[in-house]
Backbone as a ProteinNet text record, in pm:
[ID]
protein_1_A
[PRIMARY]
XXXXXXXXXXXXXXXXXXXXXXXXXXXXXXXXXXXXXXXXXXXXXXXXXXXXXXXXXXXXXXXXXXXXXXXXXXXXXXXXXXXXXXXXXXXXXXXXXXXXXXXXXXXXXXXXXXXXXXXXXXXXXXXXXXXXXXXXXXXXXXXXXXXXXXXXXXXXXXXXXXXXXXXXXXXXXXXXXXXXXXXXXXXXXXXXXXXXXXXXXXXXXXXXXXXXXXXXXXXXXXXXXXXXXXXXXXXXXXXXXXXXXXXXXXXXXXXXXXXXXXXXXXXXXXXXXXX
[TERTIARY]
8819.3	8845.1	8735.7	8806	8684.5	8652.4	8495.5	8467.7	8383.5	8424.5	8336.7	8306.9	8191.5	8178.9	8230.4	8310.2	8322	8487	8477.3	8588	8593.6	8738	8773.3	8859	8797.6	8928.6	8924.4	9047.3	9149	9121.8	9109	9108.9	9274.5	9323	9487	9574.2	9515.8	9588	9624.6	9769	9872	9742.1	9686.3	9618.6	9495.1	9439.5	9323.8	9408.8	9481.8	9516	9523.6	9445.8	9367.2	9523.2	9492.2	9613	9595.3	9723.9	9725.7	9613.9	9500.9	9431.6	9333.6	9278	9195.6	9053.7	8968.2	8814.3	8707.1	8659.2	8543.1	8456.3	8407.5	8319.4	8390.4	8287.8	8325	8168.8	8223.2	8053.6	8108.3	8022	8090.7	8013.3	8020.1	7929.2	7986.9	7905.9	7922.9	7887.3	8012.9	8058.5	7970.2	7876	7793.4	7654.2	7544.7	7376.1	7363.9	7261.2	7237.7	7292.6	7428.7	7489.8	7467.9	7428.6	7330.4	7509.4	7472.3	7637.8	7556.9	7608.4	7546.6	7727.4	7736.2	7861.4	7862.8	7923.3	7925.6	8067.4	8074.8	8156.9	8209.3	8352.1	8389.6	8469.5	8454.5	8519.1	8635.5	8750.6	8859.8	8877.1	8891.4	8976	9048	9093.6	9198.9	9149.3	9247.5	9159.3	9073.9	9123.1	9032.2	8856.5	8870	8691.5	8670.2	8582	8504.6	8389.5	8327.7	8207.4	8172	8066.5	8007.4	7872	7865.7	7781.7	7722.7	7552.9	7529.7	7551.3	7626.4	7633.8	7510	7467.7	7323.4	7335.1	7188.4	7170.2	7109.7	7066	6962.7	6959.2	6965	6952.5	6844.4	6825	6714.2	6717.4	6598.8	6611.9	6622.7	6555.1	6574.3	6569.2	6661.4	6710.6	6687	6645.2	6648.6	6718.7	6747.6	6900.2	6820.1	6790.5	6700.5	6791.7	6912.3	6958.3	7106.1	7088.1	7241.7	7270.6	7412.8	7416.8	7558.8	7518.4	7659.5	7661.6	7776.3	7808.6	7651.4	7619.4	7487.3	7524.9	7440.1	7460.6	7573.5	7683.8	7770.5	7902.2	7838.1	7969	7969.3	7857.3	7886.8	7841.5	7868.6	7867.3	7850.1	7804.3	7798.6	7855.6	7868	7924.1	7843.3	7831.5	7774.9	7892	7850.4	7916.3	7812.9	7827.3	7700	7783.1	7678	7706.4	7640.6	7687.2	7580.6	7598.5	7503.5	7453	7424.2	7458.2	7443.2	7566.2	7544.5	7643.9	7639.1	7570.4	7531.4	7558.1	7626.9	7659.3	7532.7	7533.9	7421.7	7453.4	7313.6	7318.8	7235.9	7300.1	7289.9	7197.9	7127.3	7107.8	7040	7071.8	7062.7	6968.8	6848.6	6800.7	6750.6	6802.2	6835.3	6689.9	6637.1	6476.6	6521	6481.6	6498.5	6379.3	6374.1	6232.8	6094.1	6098.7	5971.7	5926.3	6032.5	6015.1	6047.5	6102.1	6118	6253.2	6292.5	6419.9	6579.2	6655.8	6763.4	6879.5	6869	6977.4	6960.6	7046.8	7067.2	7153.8	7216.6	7309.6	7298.5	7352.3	7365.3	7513	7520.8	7655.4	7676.5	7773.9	7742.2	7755.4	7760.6	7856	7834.9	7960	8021.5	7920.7	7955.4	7891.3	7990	7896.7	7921.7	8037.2	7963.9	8099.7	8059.3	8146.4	8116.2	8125.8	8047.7	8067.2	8040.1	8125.3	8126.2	8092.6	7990.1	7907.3	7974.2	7988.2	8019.3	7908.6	7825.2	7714.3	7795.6	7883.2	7955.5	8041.8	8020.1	7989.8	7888.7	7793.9	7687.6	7582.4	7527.4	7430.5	7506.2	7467.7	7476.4	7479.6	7389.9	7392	7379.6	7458.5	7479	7320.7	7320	7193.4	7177.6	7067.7	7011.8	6917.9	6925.5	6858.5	6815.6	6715	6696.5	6728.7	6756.7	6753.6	6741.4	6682	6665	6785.7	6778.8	6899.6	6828.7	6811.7	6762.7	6870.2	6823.7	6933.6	6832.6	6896.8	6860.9	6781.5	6707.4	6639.4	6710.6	6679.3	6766	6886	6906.4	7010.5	6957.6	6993.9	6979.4	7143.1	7086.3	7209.8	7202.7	7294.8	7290.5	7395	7368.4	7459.7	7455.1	7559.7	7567.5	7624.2	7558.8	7595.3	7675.5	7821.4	7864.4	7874.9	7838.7	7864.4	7938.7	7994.4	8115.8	8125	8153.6	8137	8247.7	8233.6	8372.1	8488.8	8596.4	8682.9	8659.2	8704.5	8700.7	8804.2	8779.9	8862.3	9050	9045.1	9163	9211.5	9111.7	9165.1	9082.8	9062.5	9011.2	8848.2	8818.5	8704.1	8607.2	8463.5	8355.7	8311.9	8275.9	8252	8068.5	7977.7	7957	7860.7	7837.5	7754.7	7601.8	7523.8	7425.9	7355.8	7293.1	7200.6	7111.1	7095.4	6977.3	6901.5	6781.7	6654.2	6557.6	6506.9	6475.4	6313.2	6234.7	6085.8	6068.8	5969	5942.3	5823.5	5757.1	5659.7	5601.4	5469.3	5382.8	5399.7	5497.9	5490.1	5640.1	5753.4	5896.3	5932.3	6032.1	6030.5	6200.6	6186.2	6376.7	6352	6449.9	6480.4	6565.8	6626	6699.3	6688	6663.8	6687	6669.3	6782.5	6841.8	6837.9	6789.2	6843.2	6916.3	7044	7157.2	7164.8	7121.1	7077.3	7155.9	7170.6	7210.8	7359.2	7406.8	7534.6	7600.6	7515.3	7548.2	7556.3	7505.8	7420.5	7331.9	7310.2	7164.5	7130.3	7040	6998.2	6920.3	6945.3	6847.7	6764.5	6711	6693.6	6661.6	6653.4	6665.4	6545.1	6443	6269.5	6263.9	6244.6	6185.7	6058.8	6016.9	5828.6	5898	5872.6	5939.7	5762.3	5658.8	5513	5531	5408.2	5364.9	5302.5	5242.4	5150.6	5181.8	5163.7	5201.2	5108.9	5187.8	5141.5	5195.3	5078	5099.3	5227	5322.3	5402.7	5413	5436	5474.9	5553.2	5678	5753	5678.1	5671.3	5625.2	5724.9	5727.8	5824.2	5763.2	5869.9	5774	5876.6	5857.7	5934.8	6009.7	6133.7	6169.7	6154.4	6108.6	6047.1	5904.7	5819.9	5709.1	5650	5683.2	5606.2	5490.9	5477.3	5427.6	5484.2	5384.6	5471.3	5505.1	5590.5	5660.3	5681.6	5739	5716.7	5622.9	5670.2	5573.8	5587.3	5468.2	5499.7	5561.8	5604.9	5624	5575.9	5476.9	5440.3	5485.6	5525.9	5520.1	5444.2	5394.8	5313.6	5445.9	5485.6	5597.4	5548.5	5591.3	5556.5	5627.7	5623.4	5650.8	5763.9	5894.1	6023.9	6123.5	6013.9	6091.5	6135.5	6240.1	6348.8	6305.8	6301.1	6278.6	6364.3	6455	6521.5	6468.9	6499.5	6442.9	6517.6	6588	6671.5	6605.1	6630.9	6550.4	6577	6668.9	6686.5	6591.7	6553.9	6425.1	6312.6	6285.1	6206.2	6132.2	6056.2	5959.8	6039.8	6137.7	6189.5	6262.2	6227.2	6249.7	6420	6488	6623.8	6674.4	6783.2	6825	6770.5	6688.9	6602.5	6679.9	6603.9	6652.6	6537	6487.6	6318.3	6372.4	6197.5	6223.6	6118.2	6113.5	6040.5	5932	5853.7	5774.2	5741.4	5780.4	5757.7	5651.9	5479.4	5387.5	5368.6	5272.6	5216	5047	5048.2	4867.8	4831.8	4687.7	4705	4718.9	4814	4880.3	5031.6	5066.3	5174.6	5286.3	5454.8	5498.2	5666	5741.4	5846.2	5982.3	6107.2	6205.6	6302.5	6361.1	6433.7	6559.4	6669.7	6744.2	6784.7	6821	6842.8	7004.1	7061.2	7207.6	7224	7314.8	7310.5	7500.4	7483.8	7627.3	7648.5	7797.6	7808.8	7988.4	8027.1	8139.1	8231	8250.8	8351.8	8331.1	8200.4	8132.4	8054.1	7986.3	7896.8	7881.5	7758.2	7711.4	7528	7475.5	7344.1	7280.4	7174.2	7112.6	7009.7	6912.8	6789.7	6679.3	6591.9	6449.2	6428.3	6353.9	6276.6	6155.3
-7398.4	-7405	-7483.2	-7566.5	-7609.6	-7561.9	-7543	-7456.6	-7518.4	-7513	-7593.3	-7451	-7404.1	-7263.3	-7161.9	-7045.8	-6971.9	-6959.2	-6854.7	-6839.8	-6703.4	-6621.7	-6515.7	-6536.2	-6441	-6450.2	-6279.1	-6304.6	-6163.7	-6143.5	-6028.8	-6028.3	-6027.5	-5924.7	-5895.1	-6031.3	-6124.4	-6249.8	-6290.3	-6369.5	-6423.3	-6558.4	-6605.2	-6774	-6742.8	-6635.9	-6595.4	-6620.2	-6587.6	-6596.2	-6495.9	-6356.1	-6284.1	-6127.7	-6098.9	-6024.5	-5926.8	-5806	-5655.7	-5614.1	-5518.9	-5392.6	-5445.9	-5619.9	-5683.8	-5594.7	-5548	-5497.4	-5596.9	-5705.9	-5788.6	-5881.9	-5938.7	-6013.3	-6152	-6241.4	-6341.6	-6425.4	-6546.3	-6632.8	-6729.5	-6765	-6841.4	-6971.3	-7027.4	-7174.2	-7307.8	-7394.4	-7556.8	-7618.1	-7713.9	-7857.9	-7926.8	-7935.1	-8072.5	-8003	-8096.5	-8086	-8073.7	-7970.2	-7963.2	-7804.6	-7754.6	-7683.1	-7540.3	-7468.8	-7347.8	-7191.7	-7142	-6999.6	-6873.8	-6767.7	-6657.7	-6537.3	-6458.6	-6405.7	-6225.4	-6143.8	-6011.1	-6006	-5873.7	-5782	-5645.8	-5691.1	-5524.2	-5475.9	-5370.8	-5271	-5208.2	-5201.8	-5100.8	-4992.1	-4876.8	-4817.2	-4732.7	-4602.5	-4508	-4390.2	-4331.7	-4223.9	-4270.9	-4335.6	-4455.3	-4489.6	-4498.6	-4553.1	-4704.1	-4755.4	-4849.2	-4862.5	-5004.2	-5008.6	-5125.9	-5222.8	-5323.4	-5331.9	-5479.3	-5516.9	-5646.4	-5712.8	-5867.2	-5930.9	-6028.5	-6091.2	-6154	-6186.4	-6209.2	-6355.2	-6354.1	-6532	-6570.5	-6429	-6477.2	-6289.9	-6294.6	-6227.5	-6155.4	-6030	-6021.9	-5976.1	-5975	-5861.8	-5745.2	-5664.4	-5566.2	-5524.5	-5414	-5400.4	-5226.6	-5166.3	-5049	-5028.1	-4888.7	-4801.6	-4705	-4681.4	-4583.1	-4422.8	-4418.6	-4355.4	-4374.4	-4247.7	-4250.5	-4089.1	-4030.2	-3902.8	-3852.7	-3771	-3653.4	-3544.1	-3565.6	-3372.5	-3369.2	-3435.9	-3382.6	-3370.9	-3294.8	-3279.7	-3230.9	-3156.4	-3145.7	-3174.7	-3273.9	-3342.4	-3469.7	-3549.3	-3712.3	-3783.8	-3894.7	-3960.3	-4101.8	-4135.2	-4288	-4352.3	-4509	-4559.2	-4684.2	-4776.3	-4935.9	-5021.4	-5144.3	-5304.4	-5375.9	-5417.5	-5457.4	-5591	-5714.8	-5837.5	-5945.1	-5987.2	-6056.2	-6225.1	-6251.2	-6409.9	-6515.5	-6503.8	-6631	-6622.7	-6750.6	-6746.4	-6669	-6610.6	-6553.9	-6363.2	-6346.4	-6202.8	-6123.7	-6004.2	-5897.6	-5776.1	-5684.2	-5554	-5475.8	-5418.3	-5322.8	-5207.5	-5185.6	-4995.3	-4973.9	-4834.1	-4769.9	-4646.2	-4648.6	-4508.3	-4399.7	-4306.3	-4211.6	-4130.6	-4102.8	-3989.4	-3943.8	-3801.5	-3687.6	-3702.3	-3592.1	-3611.2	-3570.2	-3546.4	-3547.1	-3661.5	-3713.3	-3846	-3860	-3742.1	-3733.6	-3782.2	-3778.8	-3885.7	-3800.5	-3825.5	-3726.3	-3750.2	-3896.5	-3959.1	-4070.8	-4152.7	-4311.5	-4327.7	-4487.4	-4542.7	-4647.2	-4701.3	-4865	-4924.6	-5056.3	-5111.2	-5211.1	-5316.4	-5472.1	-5504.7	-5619.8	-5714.4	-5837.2	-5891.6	-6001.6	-6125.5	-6220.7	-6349	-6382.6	-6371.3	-6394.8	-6255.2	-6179.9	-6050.6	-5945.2	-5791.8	-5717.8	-5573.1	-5477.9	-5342.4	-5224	-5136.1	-5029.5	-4939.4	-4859	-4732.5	-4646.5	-4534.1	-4412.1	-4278.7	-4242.7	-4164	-4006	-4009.6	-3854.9	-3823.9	-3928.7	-3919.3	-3916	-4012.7	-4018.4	-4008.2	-3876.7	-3778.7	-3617.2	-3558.6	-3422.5	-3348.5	-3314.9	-3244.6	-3289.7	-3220.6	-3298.9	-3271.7	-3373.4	-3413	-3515.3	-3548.6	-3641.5	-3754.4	-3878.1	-3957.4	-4076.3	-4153.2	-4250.7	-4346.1	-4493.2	-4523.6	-4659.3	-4712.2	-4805.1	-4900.7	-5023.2	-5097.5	-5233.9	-5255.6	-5330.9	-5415.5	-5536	-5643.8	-5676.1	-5723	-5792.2	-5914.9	-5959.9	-6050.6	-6198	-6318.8	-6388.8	-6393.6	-6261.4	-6227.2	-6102.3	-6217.7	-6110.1	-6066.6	-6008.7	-5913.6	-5869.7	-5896.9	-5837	-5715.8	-5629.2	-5479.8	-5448.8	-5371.4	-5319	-5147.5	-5054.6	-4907.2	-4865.7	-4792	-4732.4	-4588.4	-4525.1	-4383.7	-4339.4	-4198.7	-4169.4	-4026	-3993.2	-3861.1	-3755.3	-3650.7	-3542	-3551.8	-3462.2	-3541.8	-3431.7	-3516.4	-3456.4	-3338.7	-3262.3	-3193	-3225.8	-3390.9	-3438.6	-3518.8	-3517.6	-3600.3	-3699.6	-3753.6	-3886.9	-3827.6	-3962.1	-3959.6	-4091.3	-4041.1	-4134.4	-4210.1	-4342.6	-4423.1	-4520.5	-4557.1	-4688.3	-4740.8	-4890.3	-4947.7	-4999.8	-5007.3	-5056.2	-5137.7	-5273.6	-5367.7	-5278.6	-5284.4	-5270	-5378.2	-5318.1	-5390.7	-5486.5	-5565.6	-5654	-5590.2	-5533.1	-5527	-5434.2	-5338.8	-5263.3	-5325.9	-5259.1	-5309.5	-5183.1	-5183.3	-5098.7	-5018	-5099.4	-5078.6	-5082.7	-5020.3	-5027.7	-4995.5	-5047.5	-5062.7	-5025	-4896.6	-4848.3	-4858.3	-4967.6	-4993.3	-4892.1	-4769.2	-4698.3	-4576.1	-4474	-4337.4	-4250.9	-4156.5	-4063.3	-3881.2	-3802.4	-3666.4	-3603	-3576.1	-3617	-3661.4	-3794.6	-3867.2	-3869.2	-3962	-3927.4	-3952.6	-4064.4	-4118.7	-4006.3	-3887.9	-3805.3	-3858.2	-3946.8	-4018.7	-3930.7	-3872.9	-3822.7	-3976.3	-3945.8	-4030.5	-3966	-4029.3	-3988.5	-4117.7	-4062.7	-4161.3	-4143.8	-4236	-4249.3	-4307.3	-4264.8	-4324.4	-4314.7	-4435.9	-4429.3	-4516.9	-4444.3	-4459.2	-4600.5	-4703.6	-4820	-4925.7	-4814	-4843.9	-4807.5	-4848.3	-4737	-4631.6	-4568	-4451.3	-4332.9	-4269.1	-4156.7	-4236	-4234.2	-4266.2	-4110.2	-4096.1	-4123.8	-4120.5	-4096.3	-4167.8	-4061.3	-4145.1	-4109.5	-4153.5	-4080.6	-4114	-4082.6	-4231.3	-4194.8	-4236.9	-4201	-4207.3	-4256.2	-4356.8	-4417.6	-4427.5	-4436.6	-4427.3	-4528.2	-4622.2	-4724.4	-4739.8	-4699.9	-4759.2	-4797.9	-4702.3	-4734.4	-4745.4	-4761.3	-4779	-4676	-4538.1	-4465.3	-4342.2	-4302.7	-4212.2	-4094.4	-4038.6	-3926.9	-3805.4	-3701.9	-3637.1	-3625.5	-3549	-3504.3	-3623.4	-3682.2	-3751	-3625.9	-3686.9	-3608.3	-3645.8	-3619.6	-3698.3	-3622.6	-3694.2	-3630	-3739.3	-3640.9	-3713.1	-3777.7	-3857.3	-3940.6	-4013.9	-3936.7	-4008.6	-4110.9	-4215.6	-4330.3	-4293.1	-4384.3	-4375.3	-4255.3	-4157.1	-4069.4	-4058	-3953.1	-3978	-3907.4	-3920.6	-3837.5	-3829.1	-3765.3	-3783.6	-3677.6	-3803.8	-3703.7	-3740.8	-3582.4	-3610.6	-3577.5	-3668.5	-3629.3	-3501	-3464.6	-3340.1	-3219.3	-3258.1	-3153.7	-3220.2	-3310.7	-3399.8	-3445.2	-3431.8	-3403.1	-3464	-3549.7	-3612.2	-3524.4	-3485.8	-3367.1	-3435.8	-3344.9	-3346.5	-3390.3	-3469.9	-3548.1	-3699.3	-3739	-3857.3	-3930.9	-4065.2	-4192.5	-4256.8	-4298.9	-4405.9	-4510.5	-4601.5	-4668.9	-4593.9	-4597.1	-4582.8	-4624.4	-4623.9	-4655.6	-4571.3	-4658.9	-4556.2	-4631.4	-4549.4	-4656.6	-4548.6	-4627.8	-4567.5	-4559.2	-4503.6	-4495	-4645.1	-4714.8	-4834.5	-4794.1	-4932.3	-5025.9	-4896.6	-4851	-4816.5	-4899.5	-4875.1	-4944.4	-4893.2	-4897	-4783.2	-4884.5	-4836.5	-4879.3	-4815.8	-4831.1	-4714.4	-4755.1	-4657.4	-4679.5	-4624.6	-4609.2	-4525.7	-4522.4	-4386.2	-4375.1	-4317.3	-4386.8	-4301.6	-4212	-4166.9	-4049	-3986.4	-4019.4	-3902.8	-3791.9	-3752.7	-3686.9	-3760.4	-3891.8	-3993.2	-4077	-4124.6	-4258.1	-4239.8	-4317.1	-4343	-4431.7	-4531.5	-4648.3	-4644.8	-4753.4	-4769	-4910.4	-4881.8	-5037.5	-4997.7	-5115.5	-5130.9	-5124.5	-5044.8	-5003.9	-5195.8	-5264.3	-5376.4	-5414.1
25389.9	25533.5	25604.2	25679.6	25787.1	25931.5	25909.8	26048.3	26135.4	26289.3	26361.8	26459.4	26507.4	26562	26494.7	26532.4	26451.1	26408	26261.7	26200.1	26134.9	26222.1	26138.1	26073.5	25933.2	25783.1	25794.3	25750.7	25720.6	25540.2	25465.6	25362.9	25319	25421.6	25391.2	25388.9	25481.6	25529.2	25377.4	25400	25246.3	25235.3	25329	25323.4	25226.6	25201.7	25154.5	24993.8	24982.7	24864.7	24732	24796.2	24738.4	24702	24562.4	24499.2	24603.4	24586.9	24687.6	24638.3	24621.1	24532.8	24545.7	24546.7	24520.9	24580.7	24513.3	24516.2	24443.1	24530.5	24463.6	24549.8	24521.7	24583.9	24639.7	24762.9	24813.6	24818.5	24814.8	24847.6	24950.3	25046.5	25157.3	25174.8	25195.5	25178.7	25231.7	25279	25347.8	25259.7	25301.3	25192.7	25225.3	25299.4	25356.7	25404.3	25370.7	25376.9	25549.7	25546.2	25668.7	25771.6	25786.1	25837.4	25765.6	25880.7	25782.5	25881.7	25792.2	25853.5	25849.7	25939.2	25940.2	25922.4	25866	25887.3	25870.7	25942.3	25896.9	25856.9	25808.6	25734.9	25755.2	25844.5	25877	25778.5	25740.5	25616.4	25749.6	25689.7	25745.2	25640.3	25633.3	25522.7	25601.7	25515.5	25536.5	25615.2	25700	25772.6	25915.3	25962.2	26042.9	25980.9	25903.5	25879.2	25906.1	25932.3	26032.4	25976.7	25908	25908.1	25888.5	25907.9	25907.5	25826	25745.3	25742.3	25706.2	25685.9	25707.8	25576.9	25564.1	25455.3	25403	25312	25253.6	25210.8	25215	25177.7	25059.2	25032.2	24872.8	24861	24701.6	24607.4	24596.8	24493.6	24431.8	24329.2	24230.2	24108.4	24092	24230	24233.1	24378.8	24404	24579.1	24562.9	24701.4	24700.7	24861.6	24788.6	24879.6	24867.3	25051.2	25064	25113.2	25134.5	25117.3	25011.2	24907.2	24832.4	24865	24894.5	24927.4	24799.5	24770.9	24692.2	24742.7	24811.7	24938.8	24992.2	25074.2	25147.7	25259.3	25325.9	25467.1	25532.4	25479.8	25477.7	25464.6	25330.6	25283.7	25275.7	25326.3	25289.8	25169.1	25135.1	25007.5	25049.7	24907.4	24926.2	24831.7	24865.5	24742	24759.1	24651.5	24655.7	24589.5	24620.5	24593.1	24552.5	24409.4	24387.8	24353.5	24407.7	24351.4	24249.4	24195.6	24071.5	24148	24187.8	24219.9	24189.3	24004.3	23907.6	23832.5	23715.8	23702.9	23490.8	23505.7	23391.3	23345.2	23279	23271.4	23258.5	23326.7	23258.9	23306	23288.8	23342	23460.1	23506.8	23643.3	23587.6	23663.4	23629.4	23719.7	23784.2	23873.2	23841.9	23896.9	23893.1	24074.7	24044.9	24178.4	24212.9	24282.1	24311	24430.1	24399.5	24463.9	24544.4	24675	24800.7	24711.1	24606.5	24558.3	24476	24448.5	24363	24175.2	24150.3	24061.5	24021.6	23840.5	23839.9	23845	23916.4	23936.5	23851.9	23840.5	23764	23729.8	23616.1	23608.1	23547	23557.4	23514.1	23521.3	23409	23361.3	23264.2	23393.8	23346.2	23328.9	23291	23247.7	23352.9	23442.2	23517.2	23502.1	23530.6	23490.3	23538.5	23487.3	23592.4	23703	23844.7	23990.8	24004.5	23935.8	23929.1	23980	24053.6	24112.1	24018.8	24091.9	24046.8	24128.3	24110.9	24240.9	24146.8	24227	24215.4	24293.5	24227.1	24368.4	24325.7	24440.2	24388	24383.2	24426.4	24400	24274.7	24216.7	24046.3	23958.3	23980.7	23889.4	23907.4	24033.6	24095.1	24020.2	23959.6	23871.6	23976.3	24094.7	24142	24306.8	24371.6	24547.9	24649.1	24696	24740.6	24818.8	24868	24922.5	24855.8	24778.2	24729.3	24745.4	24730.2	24729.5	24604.9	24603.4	24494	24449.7	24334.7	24311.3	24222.1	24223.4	24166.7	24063.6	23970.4	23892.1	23821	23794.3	23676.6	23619.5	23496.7	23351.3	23401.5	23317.8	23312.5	23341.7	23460.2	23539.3	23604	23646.1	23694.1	23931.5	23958.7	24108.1	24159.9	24247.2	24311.3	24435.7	24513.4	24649.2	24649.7	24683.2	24746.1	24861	24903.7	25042.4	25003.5	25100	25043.8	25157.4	25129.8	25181.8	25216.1	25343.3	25358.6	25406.5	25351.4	25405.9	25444.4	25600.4	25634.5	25572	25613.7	25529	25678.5	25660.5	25741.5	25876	25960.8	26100.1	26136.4	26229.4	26294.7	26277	26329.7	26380.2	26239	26118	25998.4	26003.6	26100.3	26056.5	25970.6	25938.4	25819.9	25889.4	25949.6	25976.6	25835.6	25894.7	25722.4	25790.5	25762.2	25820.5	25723.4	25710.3	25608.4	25628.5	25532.8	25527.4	25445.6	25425.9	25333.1	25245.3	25116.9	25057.9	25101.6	25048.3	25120	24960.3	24994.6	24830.1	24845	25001.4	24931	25073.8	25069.2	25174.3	25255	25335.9	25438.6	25447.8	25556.8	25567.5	25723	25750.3	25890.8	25970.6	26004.3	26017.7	26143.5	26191.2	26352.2	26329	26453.3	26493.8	26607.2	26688	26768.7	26910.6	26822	26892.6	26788.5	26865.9	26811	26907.6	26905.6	26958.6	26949.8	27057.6	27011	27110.6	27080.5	27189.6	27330.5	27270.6	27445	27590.4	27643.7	27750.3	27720.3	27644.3	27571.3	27442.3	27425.4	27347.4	27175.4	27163.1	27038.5	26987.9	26841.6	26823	26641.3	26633.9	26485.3	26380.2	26250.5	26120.9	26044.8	26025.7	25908.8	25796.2	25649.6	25520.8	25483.4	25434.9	25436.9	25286	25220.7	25082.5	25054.8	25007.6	24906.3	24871.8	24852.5	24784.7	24711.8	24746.6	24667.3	24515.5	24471.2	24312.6	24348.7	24447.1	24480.5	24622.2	24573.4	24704.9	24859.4	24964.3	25047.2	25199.4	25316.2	25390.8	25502.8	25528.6	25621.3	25738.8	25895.1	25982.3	26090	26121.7	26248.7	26368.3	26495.2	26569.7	26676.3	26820.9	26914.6	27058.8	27093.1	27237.1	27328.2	27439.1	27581.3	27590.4	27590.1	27641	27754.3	27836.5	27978.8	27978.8	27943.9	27957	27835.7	27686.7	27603.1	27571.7	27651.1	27606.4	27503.5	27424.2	27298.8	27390.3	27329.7	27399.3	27252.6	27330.6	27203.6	27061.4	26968	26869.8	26739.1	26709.4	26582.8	26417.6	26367.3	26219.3	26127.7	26007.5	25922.8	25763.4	25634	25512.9	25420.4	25307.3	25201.7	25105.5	25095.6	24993	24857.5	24759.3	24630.9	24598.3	24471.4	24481.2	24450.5	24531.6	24516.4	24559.8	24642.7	24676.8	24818.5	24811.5	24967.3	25065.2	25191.1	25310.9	25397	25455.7	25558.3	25701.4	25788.4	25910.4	26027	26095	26195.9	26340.5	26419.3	26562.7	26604.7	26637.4	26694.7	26616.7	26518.9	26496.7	26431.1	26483.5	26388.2	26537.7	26609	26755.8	26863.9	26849.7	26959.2	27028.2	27165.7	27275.9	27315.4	27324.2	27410.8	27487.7	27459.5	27599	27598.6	27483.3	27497.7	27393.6	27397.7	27345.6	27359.1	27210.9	27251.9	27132	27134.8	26992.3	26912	26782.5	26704.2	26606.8	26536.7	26412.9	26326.2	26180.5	26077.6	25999.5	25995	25928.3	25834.8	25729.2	25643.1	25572.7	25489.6	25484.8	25409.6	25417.1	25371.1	25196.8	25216.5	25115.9	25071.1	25151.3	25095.5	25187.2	25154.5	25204.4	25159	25248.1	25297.5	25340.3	25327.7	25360.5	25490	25544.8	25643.3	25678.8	25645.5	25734.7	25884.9	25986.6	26048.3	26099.6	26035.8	26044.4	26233.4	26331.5	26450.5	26435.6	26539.3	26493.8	26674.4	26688.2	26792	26742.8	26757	26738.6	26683	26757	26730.2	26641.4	26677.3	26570.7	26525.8	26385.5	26290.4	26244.9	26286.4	26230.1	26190.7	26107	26092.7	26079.8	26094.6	26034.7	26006.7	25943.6	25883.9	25986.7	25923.6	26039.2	25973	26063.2	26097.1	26096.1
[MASK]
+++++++++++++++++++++++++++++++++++++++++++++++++++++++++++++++++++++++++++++++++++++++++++++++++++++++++++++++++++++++++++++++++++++++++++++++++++++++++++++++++++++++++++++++++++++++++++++++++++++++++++++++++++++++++++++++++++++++++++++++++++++++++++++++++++++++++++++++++++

C-alpha cells in the first residue's frame, strides 16, 4: 500500500488478504530511503475487550515483562505475542520470579524464522500469582513482544483486557506520568516494578502535585532482589484520596527497574510504560 499521512488497515478487511483464525505477526515498512512510520495497535476481542499497543522498531535479545499474572488479583491473566525479527529459526524461553525473586517457572519453545508464538501465563505459572518475567532467544535471534492482560468478567459480562510493550533494558530512575487513587474522574492505578539489575536494590515510589510539583503524600519504598516483582496500588500505597499526581520510581545506585503502570475505573482498563 501506498501511504502519504496516515493509513488505517483492518486485520478482518478481505484486502489484507489474511485467512479467518489468522494469529501472527505483521512487519510494516517503506519502499523508499528516507520516510521513517510510527504505528499502534488496537486489539478487539470478545466480551468487549479493548486494548492497544506501540508497534516496535528494533528488537532485542532479551525483553522483560514486568508484569505476568495467573488468577491474581482477582482473577486476571496475561498472555504474550512474541515476535522473532530475523530471518533465522530459534528458541524462546521464558523464565517467571516471584516478589522475592526467586524462580517460579520456565518455558522454552522453538520459533520459526520472522515467526510468532503465544504464551498464556495461566498455563505455564503452577501456581496463580503475580510475576515478573524475563524473555530470552537463542543466539542471533531478537524479538519484540507485547503482553496482554485480561481482567475476570464484569458484573454485565463484559471482560476488561488492555496491553503493554516489554521493555529491552531498565533505568535507574522511572517517570509515571499519571497515577491515581480514585481521583476526581474516579480512575485509581497500579503498578508492575521489576528488579531488571544483577543485585538487590533499593526502590521507591514517590508522589508529586500536578500543580505545584510539590510531593504530596507518603513515599513507599521495598528492598527488590534481582528480577523480582513488586506491585503497588495507590489507594494504599501513600497516595491520599481523591488525588491524581505524577510519579517517580528511583532506585539505590546502580540498580535499575522497569514499570508498568496499569490505570482502571469500573468501565475501563488500560496501561503504559513508566518513562
Amino acid at each position: 500500500m501506498e501511504v502519504v499521512g496516515y493509513l488505517g488497515v483492518y486485520s478482518g478487511d478481505p484486502a489484507t488478504g489474511l485467512p479467518a483464525g489468522f494469529a501472527g505477526t505483521a512487519t510494516i515498512a517503506v519502499n523508499s530511503i528516507g520516510p521513517t512510520l510510527s504505528a499502534v495497535i488496537n486489539e478487539v476481542g470478545p466480551n468487549g475487550q479493548f486494548s492497544s499497543y506501540d508497534a516496535v522498531a528494533a528488537g532485542s535479545q532479551t525483553l522483560d515483562a514486568p508484569v505476568a499474572l495467573r488468577n491474581a488479583f482477582g482473577g486476571y491473566n496475561t498472555g504474550m505475542a512474541i515476535q522473532n525479527l530475523t530471518g533465522s529459526a530459534g528458541t524462546v524461553s521464558i523464565t517467571y520470579y516471584t516478589a522475592s525473586g526467586s524462580v517460579a517457572a520456565t518455558k522454552s519453545a522453538p520459533i520459526a524464522a520472522n515467526g510468532y508464538l503465544g504464551v498464556y501465563q495461566g498455563s505455564d505459572i503452577p501456581a496463580a500469582g503475580a510475576y515478573s518475567a524475563k524473555i530470552s532467544a537463542s543466539a542471533g535471534i531478537t524479538l519484540a513482544a507485547v503482553v496482554n492482560e485480561v481482567g475476570p468478567p464484569t458484573t454485565g459480562g463484559a471482560q476488561l483486557s488492555t496491553s503493554y510493550n516489554t521493555l529491552s533494558a531498565g533505568s535507574p530512575v522511572v517517570h509515571l506520568p499519571l497515577v491515581e487513587n480514585a481521583g476526581p474522574d474516579g480512575w485509581s492505578t497500579g503498578e508492575g516494578i521489576m528488579n531488571t539489575g544483577s543485585g538487590a536494590t533499593l526502590v521507591t515510589v514517590s508522589y508529586f502535585d500536578p500543580q505545584t510539583g510539590q510531593p504530596i503524600g507518603s513515599s513507599v519504598s521495598q528492598t527488590l532482589a534481582p528480577l523480582a516483582f513488586w506491585g503497588v496500588y495507590q489507594p494504599s500505597a501513600g497516595l491520599p484520596a481523591g488525588r491524581r499526581a505524577t510519579a517517580t520510581v528511583t532506585t539505590g545506585p546502580g540498580g535499575a527497574i522497569a514499570v508498568i503502570c496499569n490505570e482502571q475505573s469500573p468501565t475501563t482498563f488500560m496501561s503504559y510504560d513508566g518513562q
